[in-house]
C-alpha positions as CSV (number, residue, x, y, z in Angstrom):
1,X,64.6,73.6,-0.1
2,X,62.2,75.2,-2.9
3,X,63.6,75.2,-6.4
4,X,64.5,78.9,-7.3
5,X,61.8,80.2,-9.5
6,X,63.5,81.9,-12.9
7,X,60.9,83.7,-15.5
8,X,62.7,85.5,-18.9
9,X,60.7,88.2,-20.0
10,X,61.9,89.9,-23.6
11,X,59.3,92.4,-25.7
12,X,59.3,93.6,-29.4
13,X,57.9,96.9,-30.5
14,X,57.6,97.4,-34.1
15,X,56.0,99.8,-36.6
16,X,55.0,97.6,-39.2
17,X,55.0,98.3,-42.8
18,X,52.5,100.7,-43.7
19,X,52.0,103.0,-40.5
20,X,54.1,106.4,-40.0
21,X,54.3,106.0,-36.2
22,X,54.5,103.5,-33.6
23,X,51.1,103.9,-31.3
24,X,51.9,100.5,-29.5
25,X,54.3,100.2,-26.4
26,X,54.7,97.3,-23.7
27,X,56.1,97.7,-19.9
28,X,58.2,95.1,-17.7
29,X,58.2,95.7,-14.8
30,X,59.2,93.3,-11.3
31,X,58.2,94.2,-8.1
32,X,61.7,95.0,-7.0
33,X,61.9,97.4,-9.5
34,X,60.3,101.4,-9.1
35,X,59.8,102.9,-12.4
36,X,61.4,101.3,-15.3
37,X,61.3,102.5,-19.3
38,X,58.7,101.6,-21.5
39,X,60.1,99.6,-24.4
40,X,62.8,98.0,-23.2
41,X,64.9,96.3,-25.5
42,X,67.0,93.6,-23.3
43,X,66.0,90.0,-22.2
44,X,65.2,90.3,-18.6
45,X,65.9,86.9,-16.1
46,X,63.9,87.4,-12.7
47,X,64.8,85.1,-10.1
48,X,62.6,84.9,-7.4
49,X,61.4,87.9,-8.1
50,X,58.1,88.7,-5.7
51,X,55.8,89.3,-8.5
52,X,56.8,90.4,-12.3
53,X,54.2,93.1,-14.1
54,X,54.0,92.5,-17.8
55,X,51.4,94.9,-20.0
56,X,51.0,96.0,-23.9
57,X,48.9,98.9,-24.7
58,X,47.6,100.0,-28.5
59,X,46.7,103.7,-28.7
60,X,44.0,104.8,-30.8
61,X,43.1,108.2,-31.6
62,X,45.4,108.9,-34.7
63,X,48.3,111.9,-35.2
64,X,50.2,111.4,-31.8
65,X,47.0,110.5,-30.2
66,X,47.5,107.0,-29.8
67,X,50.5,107.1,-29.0
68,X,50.8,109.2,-26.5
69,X,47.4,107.4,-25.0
70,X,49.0,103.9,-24.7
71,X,52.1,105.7,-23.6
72,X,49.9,107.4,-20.5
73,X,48.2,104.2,-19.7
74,X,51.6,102.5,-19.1
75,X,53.0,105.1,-17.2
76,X,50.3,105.7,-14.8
77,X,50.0,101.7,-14.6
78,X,53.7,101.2,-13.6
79,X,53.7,104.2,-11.2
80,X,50.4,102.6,-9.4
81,X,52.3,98.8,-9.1
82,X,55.7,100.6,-7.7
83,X,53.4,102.2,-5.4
84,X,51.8,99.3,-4.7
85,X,54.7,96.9,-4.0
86,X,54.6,95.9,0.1
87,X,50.6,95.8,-0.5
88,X,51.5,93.3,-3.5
89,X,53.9,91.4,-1.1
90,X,50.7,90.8,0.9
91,X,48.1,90.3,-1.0
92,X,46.3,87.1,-1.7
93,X,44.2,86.2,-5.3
94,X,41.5,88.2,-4.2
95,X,43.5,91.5,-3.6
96,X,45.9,90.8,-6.0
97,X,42.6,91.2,-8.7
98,X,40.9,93.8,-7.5
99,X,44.7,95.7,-7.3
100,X,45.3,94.9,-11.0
101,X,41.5,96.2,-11.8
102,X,42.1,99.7,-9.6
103,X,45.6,99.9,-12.1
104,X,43.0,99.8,-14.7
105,X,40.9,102.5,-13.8
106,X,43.4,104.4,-13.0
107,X,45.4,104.1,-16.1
108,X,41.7,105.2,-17.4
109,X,41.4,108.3,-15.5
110,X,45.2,109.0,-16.7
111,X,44.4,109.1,-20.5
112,X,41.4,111.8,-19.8
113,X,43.6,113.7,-17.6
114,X,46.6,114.3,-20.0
115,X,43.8,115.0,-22.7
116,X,43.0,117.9,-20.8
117,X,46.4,118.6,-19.9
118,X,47.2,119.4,-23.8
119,X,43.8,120.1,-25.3
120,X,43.5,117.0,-27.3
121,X,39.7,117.0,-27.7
122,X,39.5,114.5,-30.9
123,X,39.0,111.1,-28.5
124,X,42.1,108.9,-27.6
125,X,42.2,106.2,-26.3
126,X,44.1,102.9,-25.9
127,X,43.7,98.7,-25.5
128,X,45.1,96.9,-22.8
129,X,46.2,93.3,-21.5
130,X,48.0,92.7,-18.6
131,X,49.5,90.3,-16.9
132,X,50.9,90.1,-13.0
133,X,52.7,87.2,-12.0
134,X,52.9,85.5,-8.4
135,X,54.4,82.5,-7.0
136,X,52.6,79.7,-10.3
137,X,50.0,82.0,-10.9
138,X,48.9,84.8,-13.7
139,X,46.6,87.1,-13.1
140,X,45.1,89.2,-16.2
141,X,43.1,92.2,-16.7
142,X,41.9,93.6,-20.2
143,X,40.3,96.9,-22.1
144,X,39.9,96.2,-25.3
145,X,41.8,93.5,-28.2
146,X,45.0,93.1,-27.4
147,X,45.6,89.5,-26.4
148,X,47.6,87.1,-24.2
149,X,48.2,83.2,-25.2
150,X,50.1,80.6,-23.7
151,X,52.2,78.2,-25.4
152,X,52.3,74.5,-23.9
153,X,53.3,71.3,-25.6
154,X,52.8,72.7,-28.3
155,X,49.3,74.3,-28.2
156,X,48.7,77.7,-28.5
157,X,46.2,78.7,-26.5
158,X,43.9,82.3,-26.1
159,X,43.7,83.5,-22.8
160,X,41.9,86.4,-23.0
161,X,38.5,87.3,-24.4
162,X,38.8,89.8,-26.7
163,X,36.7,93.0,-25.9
164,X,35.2,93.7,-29.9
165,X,32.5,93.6,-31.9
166,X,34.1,90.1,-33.7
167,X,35.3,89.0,-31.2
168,X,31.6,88.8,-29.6
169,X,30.9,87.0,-32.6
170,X,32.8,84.7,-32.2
171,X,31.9,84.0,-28.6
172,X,28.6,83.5,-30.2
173,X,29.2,80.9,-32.9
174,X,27.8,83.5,-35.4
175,X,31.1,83.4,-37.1
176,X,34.7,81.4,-36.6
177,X,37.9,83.2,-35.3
178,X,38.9,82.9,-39.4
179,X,35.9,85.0,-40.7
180,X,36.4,87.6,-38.4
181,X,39.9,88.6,-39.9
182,X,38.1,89.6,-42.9
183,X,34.8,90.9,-41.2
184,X,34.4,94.2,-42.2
185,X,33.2,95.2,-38.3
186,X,37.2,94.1,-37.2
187,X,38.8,96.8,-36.1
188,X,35.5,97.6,-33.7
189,X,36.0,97.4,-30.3
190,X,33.6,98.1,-27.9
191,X,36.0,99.1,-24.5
192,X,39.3,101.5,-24.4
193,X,41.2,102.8,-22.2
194,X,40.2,107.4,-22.4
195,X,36.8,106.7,-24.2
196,X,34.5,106.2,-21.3
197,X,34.0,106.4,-17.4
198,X,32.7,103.2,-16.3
199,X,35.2,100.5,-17.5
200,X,34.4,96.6,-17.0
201,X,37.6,95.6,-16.3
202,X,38.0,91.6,-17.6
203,X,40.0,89.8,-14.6
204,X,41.0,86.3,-15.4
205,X,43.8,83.8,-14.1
206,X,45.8,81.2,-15.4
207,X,47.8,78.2,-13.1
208,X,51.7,78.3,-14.3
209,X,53.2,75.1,-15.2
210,X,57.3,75.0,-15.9
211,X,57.8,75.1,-19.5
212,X,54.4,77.9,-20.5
213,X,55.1,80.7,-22.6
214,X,52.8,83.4,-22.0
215,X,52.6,85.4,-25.3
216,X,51.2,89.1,-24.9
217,X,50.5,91.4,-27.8
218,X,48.8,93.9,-29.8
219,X,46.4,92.9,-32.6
220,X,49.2,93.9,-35.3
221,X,50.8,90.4,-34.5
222,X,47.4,88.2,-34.8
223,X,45.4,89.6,-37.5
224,X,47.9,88.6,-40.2
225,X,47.7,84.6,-39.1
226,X,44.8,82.0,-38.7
227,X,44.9,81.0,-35.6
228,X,46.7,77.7,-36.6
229,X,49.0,79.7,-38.9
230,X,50.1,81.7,-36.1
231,X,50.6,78.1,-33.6
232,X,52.5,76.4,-36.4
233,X,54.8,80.3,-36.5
234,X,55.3,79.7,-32.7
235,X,56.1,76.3,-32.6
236,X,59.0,76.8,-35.6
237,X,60.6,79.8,-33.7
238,X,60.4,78.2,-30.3
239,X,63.7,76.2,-30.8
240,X,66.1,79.6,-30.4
241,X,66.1,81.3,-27.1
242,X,63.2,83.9,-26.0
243,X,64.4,86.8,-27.4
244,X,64.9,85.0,-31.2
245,X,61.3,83.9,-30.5
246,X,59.7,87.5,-29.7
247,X,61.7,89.2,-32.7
248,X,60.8,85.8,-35.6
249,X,57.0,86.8,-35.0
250,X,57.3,90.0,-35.6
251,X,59.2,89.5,-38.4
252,X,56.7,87.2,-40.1
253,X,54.1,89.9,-39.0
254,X,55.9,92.2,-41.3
255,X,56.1,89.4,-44.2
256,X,52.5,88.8,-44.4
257,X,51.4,92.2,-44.4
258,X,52.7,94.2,-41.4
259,X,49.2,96.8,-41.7
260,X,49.4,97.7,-38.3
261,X,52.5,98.2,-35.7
262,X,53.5,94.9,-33.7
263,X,53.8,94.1,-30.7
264,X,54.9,91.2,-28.9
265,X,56.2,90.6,-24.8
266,X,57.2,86.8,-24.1
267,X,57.3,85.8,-20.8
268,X,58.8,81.9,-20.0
269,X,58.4,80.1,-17.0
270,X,61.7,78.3,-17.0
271,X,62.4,76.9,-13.2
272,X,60.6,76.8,-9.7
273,X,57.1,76.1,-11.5
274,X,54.7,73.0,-11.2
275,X,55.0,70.2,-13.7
276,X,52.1,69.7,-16.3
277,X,50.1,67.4,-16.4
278,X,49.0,65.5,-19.0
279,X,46.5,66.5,-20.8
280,X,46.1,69.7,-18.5
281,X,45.2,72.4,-21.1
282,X,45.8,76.1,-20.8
283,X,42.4,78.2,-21.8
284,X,40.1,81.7,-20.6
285,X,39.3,81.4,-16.3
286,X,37.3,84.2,-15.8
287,X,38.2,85.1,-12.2
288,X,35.8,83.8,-9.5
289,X,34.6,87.3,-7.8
290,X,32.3,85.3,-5.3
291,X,30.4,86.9,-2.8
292,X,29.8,84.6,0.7
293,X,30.7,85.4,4.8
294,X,34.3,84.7,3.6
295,X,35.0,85.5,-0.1
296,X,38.5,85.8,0.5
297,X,38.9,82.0,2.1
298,X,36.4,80.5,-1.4
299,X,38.8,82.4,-3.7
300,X,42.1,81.1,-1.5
301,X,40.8,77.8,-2.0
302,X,41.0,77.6,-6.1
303,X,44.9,78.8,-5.9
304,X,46.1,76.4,-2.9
């Protein structure tokens, strides 16, 4: 008999220190589920749960613009993956992606409509990562630089590319991931969510092991740490339970500087999931869209 698979799931959403409103917000959200709140504020245990949706949003647009961008994008996200749920059920890698990328443009098409809806005509728009789990596999999609790590023996890992001007800089060697918390260009991305029509949704995938922590958050948590300040944060608060995690790095957020609101959604593969193996390390797999006679049966092949 299979080993019950049992994933926590606990988020943060915090102001910060210097901003007047909260433009960040995070869903959770399982397959079994229809239409859960944003925000929630309990640890969630799935167990065997078909597929768990995980997603953090950071609206732009200033006033209640942002937020009520990043607020729309989740919305219309977790109303497309409730209506989705039997075609989840079904789905292999391939349709599993290119379901998480139609989420995408839909939560796209969302943020213009509400726009519309009350007049808003200064731009808003909103970042996005998300994650979908299945079986020992993560799928992501992201708009924008919001990010998603992974935390395994004791290596934090990026998982995502980030979708900004530094962060293309970085891909480049032009500059290292510590210059580009001070680069004047920082806060430049160059996709959002509400900003533009034609999106190019980033799909990537990671292989679970028992044991990861996925980290997913908004750039208020990782542009006040290096990134080996922010490893040595997550390997101190990893001792306590999920939940202690989650809340201690936004807490040192705040300390060292809090400038933006924070947020954080941990996600831990605790039972059912492959061992590691040594030396295996967790990194950015850009998903292989590969066109042949049978796509679907190439793709299959990489997950099985």
């Amino acid at each position: 008999m299979s080993k019950s698979r049992v994933v926590q799931v606990h988020g943060v959403t915090d102001v910060g220190c210097t901003r007047s409103g909260n433009e960040d917000c995070f869903l959770i959200q399982s397959t079994e589920q229809v239409r859960p709140e944003l925000n929630p504020t309990e640890t969630q245990q799935f167990n065997n749960a078909p597929g768990i949706f995980l997603a953090v949003s950071d609206g732009m647009g200033g006033a209640a613009a942002g937020e009520v961008a990043s607020q729309t994008a989740l919305h219309a996200l977790r109303d497309f993956m409730a209506d989705r749920r039997q075609e989840l059920a079904e789905a292999g890698p391939e349709d599993i992606a290119q379901i998480l990328e139609g989420g995408v443009h839909w939560a796209n098409r969302a943020i213009f409509a509400k726009a519309r809806e009350l007049n808003i005509r200064k731009p808003m728009g909103a970042t996005l990562t998300a994650a979908y789990q299945q079986e020992s596999v993560l799928y992501l999609c992201q708009i924008g630089d919001s990010r998603a790590y992974c935390f395994r023996d004791g290596n934090l890992l990026k998982i995502t590319r980030d979708q900004s001007f530094v962060g293309h800089l970085v891909e480049l060697g032009t500059i290292t991931e510590v210059q580009a918390l001070r680069h004047p260009q920082r806060n430049v991305i160059l996709q959002a969510l509400g900003t533009q029509d034609n999106l190019k949704v980033d799909v990537s995938y990671l292989p679970l092991c028992k044991g990861d922590i996925i980290l997913i958050c908004s750039d208020g948590l990782y542009s006040e740490f290096t990134p080996d300040q922010l490893q040595e944060r997550v390997r101190m608060a990893r001792s306590g339970t999920l939940a202690k995690l989650v809340q201690q790095l936004v807490e040192d957020a705040k300390v060292a500087g809090g400038k933006d609101n924070i947020t954080v959604v941990g996600m831990f593969a605790q039972e059912g999931f492959p061992q590691r193996e040594p030396g295996e390390v967790p990194g950015y797999l850009a998903f292989p869209f590969l066109s042949s006679d049978n796509p679907l049966k190439r793709v299959n092949s990489i997950f099985h």
